[in-house]
C-alpha positions as CSV (number, residue, x, y, z in Angstrom):
1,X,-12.6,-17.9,-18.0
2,X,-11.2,-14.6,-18.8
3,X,-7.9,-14.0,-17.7
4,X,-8.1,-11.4,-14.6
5,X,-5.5,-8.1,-15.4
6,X,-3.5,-7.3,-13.0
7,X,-2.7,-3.9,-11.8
8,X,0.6,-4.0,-9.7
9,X,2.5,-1.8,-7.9
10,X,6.5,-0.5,-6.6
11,X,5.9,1.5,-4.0
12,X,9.6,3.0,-2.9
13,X,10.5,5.1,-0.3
14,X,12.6,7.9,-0.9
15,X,15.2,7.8,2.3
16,X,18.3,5.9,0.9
17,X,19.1,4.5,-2.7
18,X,17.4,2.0,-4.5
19,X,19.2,-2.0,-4.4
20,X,19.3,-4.9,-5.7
21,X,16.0,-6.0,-3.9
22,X,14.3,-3.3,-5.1
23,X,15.3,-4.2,-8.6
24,X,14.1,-7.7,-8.0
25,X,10.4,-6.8,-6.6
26,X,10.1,-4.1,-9.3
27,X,10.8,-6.5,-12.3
28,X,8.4,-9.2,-10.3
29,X,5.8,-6.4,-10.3
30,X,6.6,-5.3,-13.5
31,X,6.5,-8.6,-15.2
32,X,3.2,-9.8,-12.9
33,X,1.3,-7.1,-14.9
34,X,2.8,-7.6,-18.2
35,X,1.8,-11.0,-17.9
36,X,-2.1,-10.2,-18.1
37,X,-2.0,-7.0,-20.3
38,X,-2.5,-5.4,-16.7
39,X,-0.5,-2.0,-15.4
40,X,2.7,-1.5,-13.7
41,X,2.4,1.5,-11.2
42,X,5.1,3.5,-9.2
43,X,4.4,5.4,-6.5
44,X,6.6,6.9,-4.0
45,X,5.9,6.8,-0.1
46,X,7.5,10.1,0.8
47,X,5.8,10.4,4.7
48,X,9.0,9.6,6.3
49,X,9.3,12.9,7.8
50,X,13.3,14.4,7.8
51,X,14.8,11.1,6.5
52,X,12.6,11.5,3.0
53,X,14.7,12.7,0.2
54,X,13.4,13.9,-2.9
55,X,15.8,13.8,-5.2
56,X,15.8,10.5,-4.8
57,X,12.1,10.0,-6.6
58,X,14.8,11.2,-9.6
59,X,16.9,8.7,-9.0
60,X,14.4,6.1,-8.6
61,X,12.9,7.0,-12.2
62,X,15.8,6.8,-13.6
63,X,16.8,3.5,-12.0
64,X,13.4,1.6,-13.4
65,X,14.3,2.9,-16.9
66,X,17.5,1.8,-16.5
67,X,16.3,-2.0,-15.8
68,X,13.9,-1.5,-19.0
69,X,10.8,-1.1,-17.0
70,X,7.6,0.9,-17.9
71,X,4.8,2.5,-15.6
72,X,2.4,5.0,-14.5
73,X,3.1,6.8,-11.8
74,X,0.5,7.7,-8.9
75,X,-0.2,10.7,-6.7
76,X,2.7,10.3,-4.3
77,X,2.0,9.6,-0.5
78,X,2.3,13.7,0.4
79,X,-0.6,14.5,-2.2
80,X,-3.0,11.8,0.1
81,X,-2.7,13.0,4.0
82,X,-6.1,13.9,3.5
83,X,-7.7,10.8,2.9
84,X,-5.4,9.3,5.4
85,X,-7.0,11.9,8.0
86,X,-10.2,11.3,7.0
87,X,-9.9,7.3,7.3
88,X,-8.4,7.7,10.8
89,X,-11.0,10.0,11.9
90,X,-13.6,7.7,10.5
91,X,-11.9,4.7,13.2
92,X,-11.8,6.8,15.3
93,X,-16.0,7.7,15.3
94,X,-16.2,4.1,16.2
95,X,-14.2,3.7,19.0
96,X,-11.1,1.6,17.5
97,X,-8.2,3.6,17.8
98,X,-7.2,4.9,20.8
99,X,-3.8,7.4,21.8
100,X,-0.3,6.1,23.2
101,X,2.2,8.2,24.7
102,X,4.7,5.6,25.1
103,X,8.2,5.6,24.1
104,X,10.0,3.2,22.9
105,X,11.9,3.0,26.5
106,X,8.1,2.6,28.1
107,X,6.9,-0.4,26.0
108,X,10.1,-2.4,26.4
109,X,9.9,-1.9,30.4
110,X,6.1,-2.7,30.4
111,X,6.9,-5.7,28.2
112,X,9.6,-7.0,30.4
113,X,7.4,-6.8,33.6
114,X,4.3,-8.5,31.8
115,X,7.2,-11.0,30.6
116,X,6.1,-10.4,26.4
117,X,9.0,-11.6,24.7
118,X,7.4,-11.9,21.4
119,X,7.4,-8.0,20.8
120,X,3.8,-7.1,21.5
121,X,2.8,-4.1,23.1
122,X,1.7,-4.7,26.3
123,X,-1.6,-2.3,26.1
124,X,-0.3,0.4,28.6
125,X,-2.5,2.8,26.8
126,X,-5.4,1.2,25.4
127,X,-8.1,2.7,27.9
128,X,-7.0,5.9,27.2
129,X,-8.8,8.8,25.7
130,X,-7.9,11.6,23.9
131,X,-6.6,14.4,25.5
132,X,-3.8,12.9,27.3
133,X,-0.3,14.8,27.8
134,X,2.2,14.4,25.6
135,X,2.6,13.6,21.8
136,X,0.7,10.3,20.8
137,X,0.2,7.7,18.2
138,X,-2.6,6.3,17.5
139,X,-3.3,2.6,17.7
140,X,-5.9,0.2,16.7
141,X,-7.7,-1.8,18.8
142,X,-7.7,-5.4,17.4
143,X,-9.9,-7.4,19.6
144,X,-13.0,-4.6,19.1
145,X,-11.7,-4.4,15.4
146,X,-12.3,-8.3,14.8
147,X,-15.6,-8.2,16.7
148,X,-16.9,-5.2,14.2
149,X,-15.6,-7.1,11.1
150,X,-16.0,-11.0,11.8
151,X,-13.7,-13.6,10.2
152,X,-11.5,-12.6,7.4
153,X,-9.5,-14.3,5.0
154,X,-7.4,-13.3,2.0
155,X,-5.5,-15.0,-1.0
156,X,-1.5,-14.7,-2.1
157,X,-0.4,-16.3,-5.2
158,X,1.9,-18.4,-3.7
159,X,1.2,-19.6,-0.3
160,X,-3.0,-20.2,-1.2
161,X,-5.8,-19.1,1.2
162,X,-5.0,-17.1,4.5
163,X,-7.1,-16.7,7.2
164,X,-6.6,-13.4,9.6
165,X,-6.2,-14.6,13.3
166,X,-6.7,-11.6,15.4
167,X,-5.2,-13.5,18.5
168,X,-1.9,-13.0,16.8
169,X,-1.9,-9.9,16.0
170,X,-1.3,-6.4,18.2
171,X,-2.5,-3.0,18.4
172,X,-0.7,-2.0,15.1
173,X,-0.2,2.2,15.2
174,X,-2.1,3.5,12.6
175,X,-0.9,6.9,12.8
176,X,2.5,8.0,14.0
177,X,3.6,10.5,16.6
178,X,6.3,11.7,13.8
179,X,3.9,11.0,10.5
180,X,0.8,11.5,9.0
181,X,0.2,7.9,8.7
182,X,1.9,4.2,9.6
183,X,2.9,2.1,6.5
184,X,-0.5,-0.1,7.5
185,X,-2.6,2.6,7.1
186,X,-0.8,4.6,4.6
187,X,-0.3,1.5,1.7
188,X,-3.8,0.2,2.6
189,X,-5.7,3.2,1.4
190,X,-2.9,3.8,-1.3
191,X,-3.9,0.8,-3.0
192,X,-7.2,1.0,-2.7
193,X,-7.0,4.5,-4.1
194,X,-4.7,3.2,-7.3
195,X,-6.9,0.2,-8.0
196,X,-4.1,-2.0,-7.6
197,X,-5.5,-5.7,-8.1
198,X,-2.3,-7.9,-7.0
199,X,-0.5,-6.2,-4.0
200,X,3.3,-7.9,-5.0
201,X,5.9,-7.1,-2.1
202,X,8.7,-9.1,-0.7
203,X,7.5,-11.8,1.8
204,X,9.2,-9.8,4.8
205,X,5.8,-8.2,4.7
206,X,3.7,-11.0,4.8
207,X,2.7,-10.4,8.6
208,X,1.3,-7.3,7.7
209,X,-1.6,-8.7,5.6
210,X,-3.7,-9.5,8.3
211,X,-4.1,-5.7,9.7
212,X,-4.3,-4.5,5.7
213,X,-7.4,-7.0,5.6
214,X,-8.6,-5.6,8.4
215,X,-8.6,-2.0,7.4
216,X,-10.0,-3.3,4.2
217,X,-13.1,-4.7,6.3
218,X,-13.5,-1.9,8.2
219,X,-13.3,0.9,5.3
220,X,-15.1,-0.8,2.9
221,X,-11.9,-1.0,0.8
222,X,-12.0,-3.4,-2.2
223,X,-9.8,-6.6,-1.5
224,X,-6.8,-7.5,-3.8
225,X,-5.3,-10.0,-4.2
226,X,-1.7,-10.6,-3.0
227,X,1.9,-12.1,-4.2
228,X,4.5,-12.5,-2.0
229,X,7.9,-12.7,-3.4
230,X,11.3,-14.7,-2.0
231,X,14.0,-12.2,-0.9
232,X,17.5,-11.6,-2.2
233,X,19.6,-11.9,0.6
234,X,23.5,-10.6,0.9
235,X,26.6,-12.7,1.8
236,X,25.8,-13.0,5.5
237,X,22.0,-14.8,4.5
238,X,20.5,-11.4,5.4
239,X,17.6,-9.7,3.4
240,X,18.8,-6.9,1.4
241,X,18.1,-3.5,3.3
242,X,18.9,0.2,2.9
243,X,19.2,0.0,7.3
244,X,21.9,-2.5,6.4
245,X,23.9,-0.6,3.5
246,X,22.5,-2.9,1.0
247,X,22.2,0.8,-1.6
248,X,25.8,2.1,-0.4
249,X,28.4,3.6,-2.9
250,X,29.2,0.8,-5.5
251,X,26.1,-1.5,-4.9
252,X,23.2,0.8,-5.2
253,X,21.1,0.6,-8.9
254,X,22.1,4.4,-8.9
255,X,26.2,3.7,-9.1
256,X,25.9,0.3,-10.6
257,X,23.8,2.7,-13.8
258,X,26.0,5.3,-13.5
259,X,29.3,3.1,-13.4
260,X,28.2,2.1,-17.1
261,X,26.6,-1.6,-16.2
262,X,23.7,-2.8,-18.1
263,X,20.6,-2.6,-16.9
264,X,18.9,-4.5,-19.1
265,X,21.3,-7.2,-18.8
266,X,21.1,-7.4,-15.2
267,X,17.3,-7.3,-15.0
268,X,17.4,-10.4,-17.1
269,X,19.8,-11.9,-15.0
270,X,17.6,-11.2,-12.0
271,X,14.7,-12.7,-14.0
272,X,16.4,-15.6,-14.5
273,X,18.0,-16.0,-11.2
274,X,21.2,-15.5,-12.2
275,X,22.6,-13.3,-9.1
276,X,25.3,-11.2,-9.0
277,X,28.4,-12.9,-6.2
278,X,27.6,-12.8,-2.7
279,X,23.6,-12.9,-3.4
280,X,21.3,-15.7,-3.5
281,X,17.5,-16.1,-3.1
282,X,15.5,-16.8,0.1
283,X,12.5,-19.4,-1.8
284,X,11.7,-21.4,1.3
């Protein structure tokens, strides 16, 4: 049996500097393609409204090349809003997303008098129509979504089969009060769009394969398939995150290349699991 080739992505977002996570999952993606004669893409997400930076898509490119990485870079997210329009509008033909007007301040006091402590949002706003006051995101409605679509499954490399359970999941926002599109609906059609065959990310994401699947389903969107990689985590057994000033001055890919270190050298030491002191890998 022929050996399938994979097309793989890094998908960055351009609103802090690049770390040593991001090194990690591009050199997983990197090599994941290189393994079948497949591509290695880059594209940046740059919907992030005032915190999206373009300079940094320099930096990033500059970063990659650095570790010793080669790729083909895609339409960036900003080039796409009209698909993601057209996609939305689609849903929203059918009746499966509906508007929310609440704040952040609203879904934590509707949560704490339904008693959700697991996060959910506590459908304030799902029998609403359009035309409500007030700015609104726009959610999806899961349980008509799962009716339209039917079970759903999906494959990562490393933990096997996966079946989507809608009972787990919540009315995701598909399209953002401050954004063109949510990362769910954004990445989804990106993908699709790129042909990427193995959707590699770090395993933080893995509870947001279920809505991508959906979407898939409901779009007609070819399905991938998906790897899921461990995490590098800091001293304190935390992921690494720009939020957490995992990319601040000195420990950023950006200073570490421009301080003179070796970025071949360290890619290989990241392929190898060699990790610099104070990080270790999350594999369980």
């Amino acid at each position: 049996m022929p050996v399938t080739r994979n097309i793989t992505r890094f998908a960055p977002s351009p609103n802090g500097p690049l770390h040593l996570g991001h090194a990690y999952s591009a050199i997983v993606s990197h090599d994941l393609a290189r393994q079948t004669n497949g591509e290695f893409l880059l594209r940046i997400e740059d919907i992030d409204g005032p915190r999206s930076k373009p300079a940094l898509a320099g930096e990033f490119r500059a970063d990659l090349a650095w570790l010793g990485l080669e790729w083909r870079e895609t339409p960036a997210q900003s080039a796409r809003l009209d698909s993601y329009r057209a996609a939305a509008d689609a849903l929203k033909a059918r009746g499966l997303l509906y508007p929310c007007v609440c704040t952040r301040k609203d879904i934590a006091a509707a949560q704490e008098r339904a008693g959700i402590t697991d996060g959910r949002y506590p459908g304030t706003c799902r029998d609403n129509r359009p035309g409500g006051a007030g700015p609104a995101a726009w959610r999806i409605d899961i349980a008509t979504a799962a009716l339209q679509v039917g079970p759903l499954s999906w494959v990562d490399e490393l933990a096997g089969e996966q079946w989507v359970d809608p009972s787990a999941l919540d009315d995701a926002v598909l399209l953002r009060k401050d954004a063109p599109a949510s990362y769910h609906l954004a990445a989804t059609l990106d993908d699709a769009a790129d042909g990427v065959t193995l959707v590699t990310r770090g395993r933080d994401l893995l509870d947001c394969t279920p809505y991508h699947r959906i979407l898939q389903a409901l779009l007609g969107l070819p399905v991938p398939i998906w790897h899921h990689h461990p995490l590098l985590l800091d001293e304190t057994g935390e992921k690494l995150a720009k939020r957490r000033g995992s990319g601040m001055r000195g420990r950023g890919l950006a200073d570490r290349r421009k301080a003179g270190e070796d970025g071949l050298q360290l890619a290989e030491m990241l392929r190898a699991g060699n990790l610099p002191a104070g990080i270790s890998l999350f594999t369980t």
